[in-house]
C-alpha distance (Angstrom), angle and dihedral (degrees) to the residues before:
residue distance angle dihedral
X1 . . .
X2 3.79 . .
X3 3.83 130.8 .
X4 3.24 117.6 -95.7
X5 4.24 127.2 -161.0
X6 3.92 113.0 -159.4
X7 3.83 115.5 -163.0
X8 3.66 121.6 -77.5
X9 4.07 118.1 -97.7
X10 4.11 119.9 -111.7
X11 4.28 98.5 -88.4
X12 3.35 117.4 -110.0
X13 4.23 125.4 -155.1
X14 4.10 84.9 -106.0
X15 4.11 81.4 60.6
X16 3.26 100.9 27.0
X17 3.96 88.9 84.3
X18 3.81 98.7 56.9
X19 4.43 87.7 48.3
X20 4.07 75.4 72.6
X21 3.75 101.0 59.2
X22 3.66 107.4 98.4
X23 4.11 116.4 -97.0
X24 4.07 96.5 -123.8
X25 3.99 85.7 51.4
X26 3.50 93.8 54.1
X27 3.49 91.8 49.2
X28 3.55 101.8 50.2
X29 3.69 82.2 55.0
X30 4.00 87.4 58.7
X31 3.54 92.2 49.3
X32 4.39 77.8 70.6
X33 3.78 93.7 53.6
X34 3.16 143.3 74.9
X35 3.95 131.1 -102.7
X36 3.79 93.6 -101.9
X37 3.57 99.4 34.5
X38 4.59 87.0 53.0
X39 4.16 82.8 45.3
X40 3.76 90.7 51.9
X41 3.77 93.4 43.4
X42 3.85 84.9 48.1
X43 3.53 90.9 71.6
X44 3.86 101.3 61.5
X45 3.63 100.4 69.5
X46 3.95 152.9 -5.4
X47 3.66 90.5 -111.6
X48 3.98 89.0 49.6
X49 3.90 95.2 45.7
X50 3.86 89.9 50.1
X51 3.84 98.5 45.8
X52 4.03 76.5 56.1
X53 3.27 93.8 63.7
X54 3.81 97.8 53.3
X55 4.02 104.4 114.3
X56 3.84 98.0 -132.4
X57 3.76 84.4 60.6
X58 3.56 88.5 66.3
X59 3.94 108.0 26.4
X60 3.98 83.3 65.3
X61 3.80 83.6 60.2
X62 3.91 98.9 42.2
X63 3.90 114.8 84.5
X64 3.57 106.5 -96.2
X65 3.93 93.8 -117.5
X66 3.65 88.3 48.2
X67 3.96 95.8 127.4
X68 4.17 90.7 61.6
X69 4.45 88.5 46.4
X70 4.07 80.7 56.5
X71 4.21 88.0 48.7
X72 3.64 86.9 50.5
X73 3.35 113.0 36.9
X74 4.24 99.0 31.6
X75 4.12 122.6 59.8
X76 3.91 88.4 -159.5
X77 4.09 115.4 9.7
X78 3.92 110.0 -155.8
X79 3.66 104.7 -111.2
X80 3.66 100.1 -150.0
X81 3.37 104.9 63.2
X82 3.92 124.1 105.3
X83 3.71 127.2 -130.7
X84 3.82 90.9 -90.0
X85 3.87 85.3 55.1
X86 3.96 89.7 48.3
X87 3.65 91.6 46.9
X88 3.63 95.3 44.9
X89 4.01 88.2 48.2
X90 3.44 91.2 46.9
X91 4.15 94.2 56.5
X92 3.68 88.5 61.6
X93 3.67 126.2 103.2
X94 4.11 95.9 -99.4
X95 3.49 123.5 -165.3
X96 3.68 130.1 -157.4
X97 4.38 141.6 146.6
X98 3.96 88.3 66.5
X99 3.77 91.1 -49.0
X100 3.74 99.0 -53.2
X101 3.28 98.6 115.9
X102 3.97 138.0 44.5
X103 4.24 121.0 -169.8
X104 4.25 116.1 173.1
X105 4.20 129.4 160.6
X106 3.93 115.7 -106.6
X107 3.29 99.8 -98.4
X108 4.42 85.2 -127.2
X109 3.12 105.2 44.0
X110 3.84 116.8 18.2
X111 3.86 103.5 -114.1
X112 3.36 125.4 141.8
X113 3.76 123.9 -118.1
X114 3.81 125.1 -169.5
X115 3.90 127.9 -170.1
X116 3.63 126.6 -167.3
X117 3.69 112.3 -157.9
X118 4.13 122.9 -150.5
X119 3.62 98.6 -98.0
X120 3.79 87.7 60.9
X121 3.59 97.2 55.7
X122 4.30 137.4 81.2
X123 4.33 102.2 -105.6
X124 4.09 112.6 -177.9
X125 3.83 94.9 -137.8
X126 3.89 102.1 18.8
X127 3.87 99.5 124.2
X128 4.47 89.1 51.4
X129 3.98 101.7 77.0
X130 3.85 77.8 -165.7
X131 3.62 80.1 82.3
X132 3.55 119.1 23.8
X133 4.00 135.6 -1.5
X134 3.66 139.6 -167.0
X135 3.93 102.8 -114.6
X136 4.19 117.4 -172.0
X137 3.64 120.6 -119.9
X138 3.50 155.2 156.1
X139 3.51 107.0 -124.7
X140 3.90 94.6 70.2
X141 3.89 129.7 87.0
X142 3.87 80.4 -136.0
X143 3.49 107.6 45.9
X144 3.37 98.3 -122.1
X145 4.61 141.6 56.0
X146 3.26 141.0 -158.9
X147 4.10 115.5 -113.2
X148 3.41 124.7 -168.4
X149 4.24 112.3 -154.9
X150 4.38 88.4 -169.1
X151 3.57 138.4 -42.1
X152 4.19 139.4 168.2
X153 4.11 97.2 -140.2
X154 3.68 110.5 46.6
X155 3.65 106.1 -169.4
X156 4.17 126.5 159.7
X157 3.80 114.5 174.4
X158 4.04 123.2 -179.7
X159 3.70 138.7 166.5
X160 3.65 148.7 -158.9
X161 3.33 150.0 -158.8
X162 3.85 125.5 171.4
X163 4.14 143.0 125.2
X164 3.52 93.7 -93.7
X165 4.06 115.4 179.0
X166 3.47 121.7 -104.2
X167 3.76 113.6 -88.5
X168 3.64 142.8 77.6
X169 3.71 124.8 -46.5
X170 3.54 135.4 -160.7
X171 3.59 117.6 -163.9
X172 4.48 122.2 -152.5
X173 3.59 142.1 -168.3
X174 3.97 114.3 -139.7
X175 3.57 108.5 -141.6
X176 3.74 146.7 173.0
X177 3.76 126.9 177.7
X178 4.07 105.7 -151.6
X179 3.87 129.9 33.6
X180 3.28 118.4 -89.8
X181 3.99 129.7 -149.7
X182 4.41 143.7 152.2
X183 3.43 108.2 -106.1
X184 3.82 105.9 179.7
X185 3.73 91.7 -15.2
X186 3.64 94.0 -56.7
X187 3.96 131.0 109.5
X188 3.85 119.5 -105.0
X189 3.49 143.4 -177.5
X190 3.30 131.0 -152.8
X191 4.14 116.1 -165.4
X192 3.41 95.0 170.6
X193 3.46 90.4 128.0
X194 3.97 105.5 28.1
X195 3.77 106.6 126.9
X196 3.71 149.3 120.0
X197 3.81 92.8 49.7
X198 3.96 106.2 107.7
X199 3.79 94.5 45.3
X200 3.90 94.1 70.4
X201 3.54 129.8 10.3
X202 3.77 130.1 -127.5
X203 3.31 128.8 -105.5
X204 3.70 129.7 -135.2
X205 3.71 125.9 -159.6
X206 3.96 130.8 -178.9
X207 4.10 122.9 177.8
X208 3.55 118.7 171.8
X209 4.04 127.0 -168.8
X210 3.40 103.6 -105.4
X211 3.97 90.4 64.9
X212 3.95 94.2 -92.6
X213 4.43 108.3 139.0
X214 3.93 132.0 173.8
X215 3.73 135.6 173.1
X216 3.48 137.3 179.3
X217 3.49 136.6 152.3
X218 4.25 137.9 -148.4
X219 3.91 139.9 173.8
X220 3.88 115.9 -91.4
X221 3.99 108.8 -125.2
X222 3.90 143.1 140.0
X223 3.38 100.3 88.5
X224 3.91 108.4 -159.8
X225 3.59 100.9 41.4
X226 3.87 147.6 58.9
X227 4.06 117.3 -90.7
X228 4.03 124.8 -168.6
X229 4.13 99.9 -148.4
X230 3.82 106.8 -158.2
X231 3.83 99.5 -129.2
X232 4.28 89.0 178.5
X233 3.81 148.3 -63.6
X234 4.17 128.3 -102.8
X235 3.47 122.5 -166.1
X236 3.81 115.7 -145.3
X237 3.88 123.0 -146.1
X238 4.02 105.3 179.7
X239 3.91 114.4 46.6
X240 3.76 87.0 177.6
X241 4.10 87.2 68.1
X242 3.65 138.4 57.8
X243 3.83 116.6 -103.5
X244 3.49 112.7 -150.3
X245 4.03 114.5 -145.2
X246 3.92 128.5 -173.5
X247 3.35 118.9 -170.8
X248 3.97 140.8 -177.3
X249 3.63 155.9 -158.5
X250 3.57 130.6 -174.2
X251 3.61 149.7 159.4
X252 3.95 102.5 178.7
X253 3.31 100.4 161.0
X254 4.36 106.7 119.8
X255 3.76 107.0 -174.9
X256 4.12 80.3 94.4
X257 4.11 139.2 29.2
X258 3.85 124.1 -120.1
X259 3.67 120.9 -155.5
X260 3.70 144.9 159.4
X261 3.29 103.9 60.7
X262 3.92 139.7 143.7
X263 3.85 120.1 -157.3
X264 4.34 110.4 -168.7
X265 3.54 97.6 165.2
X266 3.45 160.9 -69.3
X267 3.55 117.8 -81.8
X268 4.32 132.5 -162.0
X269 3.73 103.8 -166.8
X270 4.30 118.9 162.1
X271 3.80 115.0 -84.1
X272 3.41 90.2 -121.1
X273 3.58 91.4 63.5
X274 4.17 92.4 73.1
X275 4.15 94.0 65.7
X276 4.27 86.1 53.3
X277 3.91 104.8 26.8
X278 3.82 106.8 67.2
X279 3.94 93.5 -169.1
X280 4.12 82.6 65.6
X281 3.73 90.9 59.1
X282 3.35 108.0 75.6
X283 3.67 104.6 89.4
C-alpha cells in the first residue's frame, strides 16, 4: 500500500515551461493536493519530483499525532527516513499486538484505518471446536476466520486501546453467514449450517473511556457474501492520548441455536469513509 515514484518522462517544450517555476512554489502548491495527485505531478519533471520531496509537503498530509502512531505501532522506527518515507510507511498494511491487529493511512486521504482480526478478539466458545474453528482462507487480511458450526450463547467481546487521531469513528463487524471455499477454481458456499439468525437479532454495543456508549441491534442475512455491520461511531477529542474502546456483539438469547457463521474482524475505519466507500454502507 506504499507510494510509489516512477521516473520522470524526457521534457518536452509544452513542459519545458513549468521545469521554470521555482521548486518551493511548486511545493506549496502540493501542500493543496492530495497524495496521488503530488505522486502524479512527481512524474513530469526533476523540479516537480524534488519539490515532492520537501517534508512540509508531506507533514501537512501525515496525521498530526503521527510521531505517537509510530511509538505504537513500530518496536524500532527507522530514523532516517523523511516524511514522504513516514507517510509512505504508514500506508502499508502494519501489523502489531503479536499480529492481531493491522492499522495503515488511506492512501488518498490520510486517515487511519485499524482492523482487528478474530484471533485478537474475546469468543464465548472459541477453545470447543464443537462449536467454532479457525478455518484458512483467502478472503481475509489475516489469512485466517473464525467459524462457528452452532451454539446457544453467542457472545464476541474485543477491545482497544490506541492514539487514534481526532475525528469521527465508525466502528464494523465483518461478517459472512455460510462457509466459503474454491472448488475447481470457483467460489462456493456452503450454508449447510446457516441458521438461527432471523429469529432474534444481534445486538451491538460500543463504550468508550471517556463515558461515550451506543447500541443497536439488526438481523444477520446475505448468505454468500461478506457484510460490514455498523456496530457504532466514537468521536475522539485528544490525538495526543490513547482512547480506549470496548465493543460487543451478542445474540444471548438460548431458547434457539445459531450456526453458520464466519467472523473476519472488526474493523475502525473514519466516518467519513461511509458517504465514499460503498462496502461501508450496508448497515
Amino acid at each position: 500500500m506504499g507510494l510509489r515514484f516512477s521516473s520522470p518522462p524526457p521534457e518536452s517544450p509544452s513542459t519545458s515551461a513549468l521545469a521554470e517555476l521555482p521548486e518551493s512554489c511548486v511545493a506549496q502548491i502540493m501542500t493543496y493536493m492530495d497524495p496521488p495527485q503530488i505522486c502524479q505531478l512527481a512524474t513530469l519533471n526533476r523540479a516537480f519530483r524534488a519539490a515532492s520531496s520537501a517534508d512540509f509537503v508531506w507533514e501537512s498530509k501525515l496525521p498530526p499525532n503521527y510521531p505517537a502512531l509510530l511509538r505504537r505501532i513500530f518496536a524500532d522506527f527507522p530514523s532516517h527516513l523523511g516524511k514522504r518515507g513516514i507517510y509512505a510507511r504508514l500506508c502499508r498494511l502494519n501489523s502489531f499486538d503479536h499480529g492481531t491487529k493491522k492499522v495503515w493511512l488511506d492512501r488518498s486521504l490520510g486517515k487511519l484505518c485499524m482492523c482487528v482480526s478474530a484471533k485478537g478478539l474475546s469468543i464465548t466458545g472459541i477453545d470447543d471446536r464443537r462449536y467454532w474453528n479457525h478455518i484458512p482462507t483467502e478472503e481475509s487480511r489475516f489469512g485466517s476466520v473464525a467459524y462457528l458450526q452452532q451454539i446457544w450463547w453467542f457472545e464476541v467481546d474485543g477491545e482497544l486501546e490506541f492514539p487514534f487521531p481526532a475525528g469521527k469513528y465508525s466502528l464494523f463487524f465483518r461478517l459472512h453467514l455460510g462457509r466459503a471455499s474454491k472448488r475447481f477454481g470457483r467460489r462456493v458456499c456452503n450454508t449447510e449450517h446457516v441458521h438461527g439468525w432471523d429469529i432474534k437479532p444481534v445486538r451491538f454495543q460500543l463504550w468508550t473511556s471517556d463515558g461515550q456508549y451506543v447500541a443497536s441491534q439488526c438481523f444477520l442475512d446475505g448468505p454468500g457474501k461478506w457484510i460490514y455491520y455498523h456496530a457504532g461511531d466514537f468521536v475522539v477529542e485528544n490525538g495526543n492520548a490513547s482512547t480506549k474502546v470496548k465493543f460487543s456483539m451478542t445474540q444471548i438469547d438460548c431458547t434457539h441455536t445459531k450456526g453458520g457463521l464466519c467472523l473476519d474482524s472488526v474493523l475502525v475505519y473514519p466516518s467519513e469513509f461511509r458517504k465514499v466507500k460503498a462496502f461501508l454502507s450496508y448497515s
